[in-house]
Structures are given as C-alpha cells and as structure tokens.
C-alpha positions as a Markdown table, in Angstrom:
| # | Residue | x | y | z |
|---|---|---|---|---|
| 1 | Unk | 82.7 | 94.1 | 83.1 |
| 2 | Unk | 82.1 | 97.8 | 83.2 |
| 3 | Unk | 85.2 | 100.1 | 83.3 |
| 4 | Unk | 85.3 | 102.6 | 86.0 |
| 5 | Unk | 85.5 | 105.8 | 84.3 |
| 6 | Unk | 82.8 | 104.8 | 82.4 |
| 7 | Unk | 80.6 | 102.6 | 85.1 |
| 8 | Unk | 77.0 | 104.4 | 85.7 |
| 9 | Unk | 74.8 | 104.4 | 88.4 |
| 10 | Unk | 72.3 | 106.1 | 90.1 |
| 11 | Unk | 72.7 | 108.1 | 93.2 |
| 12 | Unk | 70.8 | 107.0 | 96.5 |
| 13 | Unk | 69.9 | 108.4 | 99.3 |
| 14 | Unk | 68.1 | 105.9 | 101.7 |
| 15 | Unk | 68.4 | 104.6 | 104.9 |
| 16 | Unk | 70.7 | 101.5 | 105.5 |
| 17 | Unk | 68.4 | 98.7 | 107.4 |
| 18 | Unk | 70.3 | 96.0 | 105.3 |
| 19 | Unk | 73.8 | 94.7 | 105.3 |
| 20 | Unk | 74.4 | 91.6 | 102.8 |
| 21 | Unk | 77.4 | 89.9 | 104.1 |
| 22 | Unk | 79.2 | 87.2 | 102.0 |
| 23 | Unk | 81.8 | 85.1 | 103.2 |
| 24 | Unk | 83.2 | 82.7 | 100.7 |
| 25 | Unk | 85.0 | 79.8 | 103.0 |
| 26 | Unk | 85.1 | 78.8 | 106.7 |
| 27 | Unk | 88.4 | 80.0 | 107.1 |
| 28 | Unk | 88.1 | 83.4 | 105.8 |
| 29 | Unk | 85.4 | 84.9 | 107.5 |
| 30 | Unk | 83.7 | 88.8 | 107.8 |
| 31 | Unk | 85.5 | 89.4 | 111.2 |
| 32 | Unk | 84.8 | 92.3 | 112.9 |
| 33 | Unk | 82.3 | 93.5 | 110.4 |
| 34 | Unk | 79.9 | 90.8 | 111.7 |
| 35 | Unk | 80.1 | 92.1 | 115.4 |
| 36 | Unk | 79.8 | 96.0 | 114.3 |
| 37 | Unk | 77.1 | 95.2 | 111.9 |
| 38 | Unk | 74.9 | 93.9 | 114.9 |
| 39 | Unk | 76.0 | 96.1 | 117.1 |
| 40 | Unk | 74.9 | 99.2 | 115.1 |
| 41 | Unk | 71.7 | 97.4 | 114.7 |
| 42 | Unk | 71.2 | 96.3 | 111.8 |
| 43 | Unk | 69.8 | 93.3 | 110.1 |
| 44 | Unk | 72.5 | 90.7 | 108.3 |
| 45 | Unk | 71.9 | 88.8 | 105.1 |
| 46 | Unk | 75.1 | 86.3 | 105.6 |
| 47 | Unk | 75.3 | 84.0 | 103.2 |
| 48 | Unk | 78.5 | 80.7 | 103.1 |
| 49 | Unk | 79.6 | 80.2 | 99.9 |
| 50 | Unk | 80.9 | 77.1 | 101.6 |
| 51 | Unk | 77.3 | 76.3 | 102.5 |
| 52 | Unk | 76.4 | 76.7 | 99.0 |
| 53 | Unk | 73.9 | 79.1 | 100.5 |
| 54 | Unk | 72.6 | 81.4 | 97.7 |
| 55 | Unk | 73.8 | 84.9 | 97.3 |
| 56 | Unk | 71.6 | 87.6 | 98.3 |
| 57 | Unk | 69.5 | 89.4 | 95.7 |
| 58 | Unk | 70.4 | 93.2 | 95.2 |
| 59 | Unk | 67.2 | 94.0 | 96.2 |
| 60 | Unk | 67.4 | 92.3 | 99.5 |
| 61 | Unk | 70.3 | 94.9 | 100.6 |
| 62 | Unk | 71.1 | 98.1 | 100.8 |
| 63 | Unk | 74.8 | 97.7 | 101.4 |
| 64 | Unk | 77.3 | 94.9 | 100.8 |
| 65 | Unk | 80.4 | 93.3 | 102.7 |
| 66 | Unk | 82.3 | 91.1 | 100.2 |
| 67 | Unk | 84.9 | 89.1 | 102.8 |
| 68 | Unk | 88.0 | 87.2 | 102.0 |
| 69 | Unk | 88.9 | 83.5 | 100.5 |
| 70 | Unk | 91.5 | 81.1 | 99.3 |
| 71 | Unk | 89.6 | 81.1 | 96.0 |
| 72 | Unk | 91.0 | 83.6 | 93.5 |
| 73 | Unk | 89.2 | 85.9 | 91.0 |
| 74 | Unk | 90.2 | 84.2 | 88.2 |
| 75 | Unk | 88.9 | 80.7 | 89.4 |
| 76 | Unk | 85.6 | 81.2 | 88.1 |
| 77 | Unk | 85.8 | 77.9 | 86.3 |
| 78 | Unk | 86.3 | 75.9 | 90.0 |
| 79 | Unk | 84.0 | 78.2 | 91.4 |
| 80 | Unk | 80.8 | 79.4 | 89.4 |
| 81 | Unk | 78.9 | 81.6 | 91.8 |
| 82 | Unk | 82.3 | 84.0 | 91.5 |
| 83 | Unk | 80.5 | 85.0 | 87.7 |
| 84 | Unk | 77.4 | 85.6 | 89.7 |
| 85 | Unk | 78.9 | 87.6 | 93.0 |
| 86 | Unk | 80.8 | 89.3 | 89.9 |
| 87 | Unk | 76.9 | 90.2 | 88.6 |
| 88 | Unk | 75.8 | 91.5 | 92.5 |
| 89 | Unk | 78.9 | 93.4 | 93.2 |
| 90 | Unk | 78.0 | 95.0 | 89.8 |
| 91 | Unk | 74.5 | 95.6 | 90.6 |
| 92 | Unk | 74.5 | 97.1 | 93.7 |
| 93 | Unk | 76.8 | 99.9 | 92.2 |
| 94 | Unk | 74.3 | 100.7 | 89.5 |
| 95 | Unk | 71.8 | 101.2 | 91.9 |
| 96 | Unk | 73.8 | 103.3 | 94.4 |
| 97 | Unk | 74.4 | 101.4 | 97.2 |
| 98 | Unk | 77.8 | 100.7 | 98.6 |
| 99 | Unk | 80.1 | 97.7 | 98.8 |
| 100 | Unk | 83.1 | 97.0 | 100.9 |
| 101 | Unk | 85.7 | 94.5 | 99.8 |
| 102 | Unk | 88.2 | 92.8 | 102.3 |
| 103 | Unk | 91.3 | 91.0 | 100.2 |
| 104 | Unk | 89.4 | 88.8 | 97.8 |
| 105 | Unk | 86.3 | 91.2 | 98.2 |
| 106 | Unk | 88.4 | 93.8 | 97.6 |
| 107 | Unk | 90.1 | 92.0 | 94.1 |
| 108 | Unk | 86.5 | 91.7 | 93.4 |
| 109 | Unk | 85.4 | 95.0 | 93.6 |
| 110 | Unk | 88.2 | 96.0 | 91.3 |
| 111 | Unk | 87.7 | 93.7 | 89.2 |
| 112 | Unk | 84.0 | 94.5 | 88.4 |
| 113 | Unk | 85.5 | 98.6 | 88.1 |
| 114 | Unk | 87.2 | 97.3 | 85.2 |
| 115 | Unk | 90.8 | 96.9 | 87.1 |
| 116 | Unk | 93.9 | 94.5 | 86.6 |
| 117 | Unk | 93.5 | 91.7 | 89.4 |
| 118 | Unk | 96.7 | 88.8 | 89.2 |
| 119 | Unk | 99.2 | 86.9 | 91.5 |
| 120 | Unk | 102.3 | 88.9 | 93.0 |
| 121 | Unk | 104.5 | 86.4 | 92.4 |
| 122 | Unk | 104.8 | 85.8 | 96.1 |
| 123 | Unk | 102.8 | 86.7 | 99.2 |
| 124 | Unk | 102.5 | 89.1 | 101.8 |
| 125 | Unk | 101.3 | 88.0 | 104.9 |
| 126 | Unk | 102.1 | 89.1 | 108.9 |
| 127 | Unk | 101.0 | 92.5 | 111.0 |
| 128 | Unk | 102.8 | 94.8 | 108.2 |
| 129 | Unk | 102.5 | 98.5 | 107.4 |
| 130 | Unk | 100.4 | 100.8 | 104.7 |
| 131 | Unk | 100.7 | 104.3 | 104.4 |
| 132 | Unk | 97.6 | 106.1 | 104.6 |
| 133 | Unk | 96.6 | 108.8 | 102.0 |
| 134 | Unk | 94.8 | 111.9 | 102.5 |
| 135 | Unk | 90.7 | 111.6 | 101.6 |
| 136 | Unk | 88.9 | 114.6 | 103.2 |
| 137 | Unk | 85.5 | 113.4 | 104.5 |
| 138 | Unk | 86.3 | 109.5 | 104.6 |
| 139 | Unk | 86.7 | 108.6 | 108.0 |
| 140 | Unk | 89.9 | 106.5 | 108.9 |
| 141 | Unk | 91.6 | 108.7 | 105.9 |
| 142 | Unk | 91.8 | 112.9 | 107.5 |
| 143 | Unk | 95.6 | 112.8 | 107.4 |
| 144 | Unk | 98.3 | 110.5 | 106.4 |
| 145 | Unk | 100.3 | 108.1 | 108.4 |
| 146 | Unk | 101.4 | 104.7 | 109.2 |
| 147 | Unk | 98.7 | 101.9 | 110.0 |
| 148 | Unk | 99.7 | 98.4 | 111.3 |
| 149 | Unk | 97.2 | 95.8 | 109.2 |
| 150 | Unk | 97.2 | 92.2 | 108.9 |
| 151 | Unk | 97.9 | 91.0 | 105.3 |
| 152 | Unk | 97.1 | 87.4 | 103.8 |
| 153 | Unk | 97.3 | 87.4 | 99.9 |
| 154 | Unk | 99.4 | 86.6 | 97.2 |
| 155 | Unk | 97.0 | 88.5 | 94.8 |
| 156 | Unk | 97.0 | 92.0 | 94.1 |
| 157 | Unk | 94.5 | 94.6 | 92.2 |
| 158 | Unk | 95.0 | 97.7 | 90.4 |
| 159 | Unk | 93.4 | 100.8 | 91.5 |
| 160 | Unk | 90.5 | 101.4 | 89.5 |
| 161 | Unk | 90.0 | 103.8 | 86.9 |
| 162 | Unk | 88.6 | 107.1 | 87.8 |
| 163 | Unk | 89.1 | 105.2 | 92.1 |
| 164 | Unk | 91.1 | 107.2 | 94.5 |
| 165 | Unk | 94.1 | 104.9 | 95.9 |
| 166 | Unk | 94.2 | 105.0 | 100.1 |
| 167 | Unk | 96.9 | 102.9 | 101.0 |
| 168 | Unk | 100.1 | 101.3 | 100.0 |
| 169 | Unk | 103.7 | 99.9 | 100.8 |
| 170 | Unk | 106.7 | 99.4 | 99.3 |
| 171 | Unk | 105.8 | 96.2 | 98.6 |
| 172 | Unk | 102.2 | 97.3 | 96.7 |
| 173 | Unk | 101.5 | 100.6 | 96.2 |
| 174 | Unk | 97.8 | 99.3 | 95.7 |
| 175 | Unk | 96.6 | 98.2 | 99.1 |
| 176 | Unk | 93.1 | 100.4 | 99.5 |
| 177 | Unk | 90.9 | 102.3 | 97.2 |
| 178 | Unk | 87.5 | 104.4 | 97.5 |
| 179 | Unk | 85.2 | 105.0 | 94.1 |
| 180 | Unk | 82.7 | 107.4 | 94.0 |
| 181 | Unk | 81.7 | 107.1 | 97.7 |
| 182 | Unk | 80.6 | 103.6 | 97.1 |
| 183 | Unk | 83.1 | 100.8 | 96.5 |
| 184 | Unk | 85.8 | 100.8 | 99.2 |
| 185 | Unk | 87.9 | 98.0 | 98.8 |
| 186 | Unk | 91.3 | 96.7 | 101.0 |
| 187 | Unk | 93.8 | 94.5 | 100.0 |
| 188 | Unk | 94.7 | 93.9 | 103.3 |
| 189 | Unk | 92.4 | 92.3 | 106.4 |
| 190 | Unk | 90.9 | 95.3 | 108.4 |
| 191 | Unk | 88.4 | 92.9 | 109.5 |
| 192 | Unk | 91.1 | 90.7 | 111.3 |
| 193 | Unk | 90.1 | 89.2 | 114.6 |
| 194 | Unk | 93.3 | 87.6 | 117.2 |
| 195 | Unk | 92.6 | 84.2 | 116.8 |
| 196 | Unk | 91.9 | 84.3 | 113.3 |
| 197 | Unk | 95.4 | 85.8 | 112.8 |
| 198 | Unk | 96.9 | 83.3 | 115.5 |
| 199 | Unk | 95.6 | 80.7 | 112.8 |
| 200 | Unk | 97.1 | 82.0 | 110.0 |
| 201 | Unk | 100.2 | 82.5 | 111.9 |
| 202 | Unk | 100.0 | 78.0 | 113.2 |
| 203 | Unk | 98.7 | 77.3 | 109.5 |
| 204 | Unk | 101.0 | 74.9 | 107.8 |
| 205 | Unk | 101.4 | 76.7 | 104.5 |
| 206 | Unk | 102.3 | 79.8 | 106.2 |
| 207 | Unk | 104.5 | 81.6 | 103.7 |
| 208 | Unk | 108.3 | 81.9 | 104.1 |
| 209 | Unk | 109.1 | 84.2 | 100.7 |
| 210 | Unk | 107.8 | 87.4 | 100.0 |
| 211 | Unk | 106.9 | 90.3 | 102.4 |
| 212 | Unk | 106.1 | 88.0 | 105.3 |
| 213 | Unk | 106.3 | 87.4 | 109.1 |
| 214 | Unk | 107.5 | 84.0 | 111.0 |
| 215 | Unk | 105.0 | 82.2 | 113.1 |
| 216 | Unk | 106.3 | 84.0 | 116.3 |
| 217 | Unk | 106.2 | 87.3 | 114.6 |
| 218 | Unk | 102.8 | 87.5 | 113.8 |
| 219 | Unk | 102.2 | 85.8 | 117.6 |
| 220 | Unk | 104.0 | 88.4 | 118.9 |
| 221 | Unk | 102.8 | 91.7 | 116.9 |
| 222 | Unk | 98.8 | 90.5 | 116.9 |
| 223 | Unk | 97.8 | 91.2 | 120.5 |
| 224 | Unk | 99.5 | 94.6 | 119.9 |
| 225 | Unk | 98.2 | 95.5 | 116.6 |
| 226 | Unk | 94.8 | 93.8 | 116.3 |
| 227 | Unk | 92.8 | 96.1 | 118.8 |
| 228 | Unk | 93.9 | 99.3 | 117.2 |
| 229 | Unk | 93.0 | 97.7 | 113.6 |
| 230 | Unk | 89.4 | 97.1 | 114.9 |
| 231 | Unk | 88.9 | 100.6 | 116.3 |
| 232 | Unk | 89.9 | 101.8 | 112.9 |
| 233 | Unk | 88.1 | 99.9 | 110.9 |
| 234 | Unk | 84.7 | 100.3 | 112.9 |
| 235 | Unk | 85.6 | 103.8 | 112.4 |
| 236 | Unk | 85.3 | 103.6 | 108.7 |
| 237 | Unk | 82.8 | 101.4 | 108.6 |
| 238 | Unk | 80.9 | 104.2 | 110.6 |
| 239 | Unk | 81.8 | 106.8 | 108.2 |
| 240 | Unk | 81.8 | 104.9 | 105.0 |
| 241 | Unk | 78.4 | 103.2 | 105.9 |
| 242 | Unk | 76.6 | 105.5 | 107.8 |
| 243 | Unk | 75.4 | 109.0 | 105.8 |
C-alpha cells in the first residue's frame, strides 16, 4: 500500500451523481449516510459484503462511503474481499474522487494512506466525547470544541502521513482525519442511528473494560446525543461531498 506523503493522484473536478456505499455486515450498517445520500438526490451503489454482493468498480462511482464491521483490517485471511476493498479505496484516490470511512472504513482508509491500524488493547464504546480541531473550509471543523459521538471499536488507526488529525480524546488522540480534501475518515460512528445504538447498548458482548458506557448509560445519553450527531454529520457530508 501507498504511503501518504508519497500517494499520487489526479485532481477532479466533476459533478457527484454517484455514491458507492459499502457496508460490510448486517449489523454495522451506513446509517444516516443512506438517508442523506437519497435525500440530496443522488443515486446509491450499495453493495452487502454479507450478501457477498460484489464491490462496485471505481468507475461506477464518483464518491465512496466505506461503513463499519466486526471484521478487522487485518482479517484479510477470513475475509478476502478486504484485499480487494483495500484495491477500491486505493483507486478512487488516484483518480480524485473522495472516500469517507466510518470506524472500520475509516481503519481502512488509513490503512491504504500507508498508516498503523491495530487493537487498543481494550474498547471504547458508549455516547463519549472528541475534541474537535480547527480545519478552515471543512464544514463540521470552523472552530474547536466538544462533540458528543457514539463509539464502537476496539481498533485504532494512526493519522496518516502528510493527513490532518480532526478529532481526538484522552483516550485516542486519533479519532478523525482529512487527506488532501479526499479521504475523511472517523474512528468513531457519525453515521449512528438510535436504535442502532439502543442495540449496541442490549448486545450481549457489550464491553465492561476500557473507555466505555453501561447499558443504561448509552440508553440514557442516545436520545440526547444522536440527533445533534446527525445534523453534524449531514453537515459534513454536505461540505465534504458537495464542491
């Protein structure tokens, strides 16, 4: 894989018709992106990794949402197609168009920009906070401050070389990154919906180490948090996507 301060592309200008969503498992699924994507009205290439449906071909997109999954970057030997999304994520970069990683997209994305991608050691999951770093002219990132998100990982990345890092905690500085204007990857769920969160919160292998909520926690916090998480994230969506 290419590193980032050496990755080449060619700058596009074009306008996005497009949007190849892939969502890797049943439980992990695009979110809110889905709802925003036909809403602005465009068309959607979504393809189920759990369907064994194929991946789109670069050429078929002019944009990319990677979603999350319980499979892990490294897993490529339980999970070929990860080798070829590896490939995609890849080309649509050389060929200028942008990609947006949520959690495992996000691992992903860095992964392909030639960043370190491993386990934590324990998890971080529950409505938490990120502190926002300044990026002028990338909507959702004019002026610092404190975001509520939902997390569900017990991977991490690296921010990629030559990448601009957007968010972090205390617990990982590394929780959001923008390259070049194209790849903008979260380690965190912007894309969370309420009852997928109410799932993870009844799931019985909710974690109970680490940087994490109880059951009634993330209950409690989600109808408070999730609707200003969606506004933000259309938000950047709109700005990230939109030129």
């Amino acid at each position: 894989m290419p590193e980032g301060a050496f990755f080449h592309h060619e700058r596009k200008v074009f306008a996005l018709k497009t949007i190849g969503i892939v969502q890797h498992t049943v439980f992990s699924a695009a979110g809110t992106a889905v709802p925003w994507v036909k809403a602005r009205g465009f068309r959607s290439l979504h393809r189920r990794m759990s369907e064994r449906e194929p991946l789109p071909k670069v050429d078929e997109v002019d944009a990319l949402i990677i979603a999350g999954g319980e499979m892990n970057v490294d897993q490529e030997h339980l999970h070929p197609w990860l080798r070829e999304e590896k490939r995609l994520i890849e080309a649509a970069l050389k060929q200028g168009k942008p990609v947006v990683g949520l959690c495992l997209g996000g691992q992903l994305l860095a992964e392909v920009l030639g960043a370190k991608v491993g386990p934590r050691g324990d998890w971080e999951a529950g409505w938490l906070d990120v502190d926002l770093q300044v990026k002028p002219g990338l909507a959702g990132f004019e002026a610092p401050g404190r975001l509520k998100v939902f997390q569900w990982h017990g991977y991490v990345f690296e921010t990629p070389a030559g990448a601009t890092r957007l968010a972090g905690n205390a617990w990982w500085p590394h929780q959001a990154f923008v390259w070049d204007n194209l790849a903008l990857g979260f380690q965190f769920h912007p894309e969370t919906t309420l009852a997928w969160s109410e799932e993870c919160a009844n799931d019985a292998e909710l974690p109970k180490t680490g940087h994490v909520q109880s059951r009634e926690e993330i209950l409690r916090d989600g109808p408070l948090h999730q609707p200003p998480l969606q506004r933000w994230f259309e938000r950047t969506l709109e700005g990230f996507l939109i030129r």
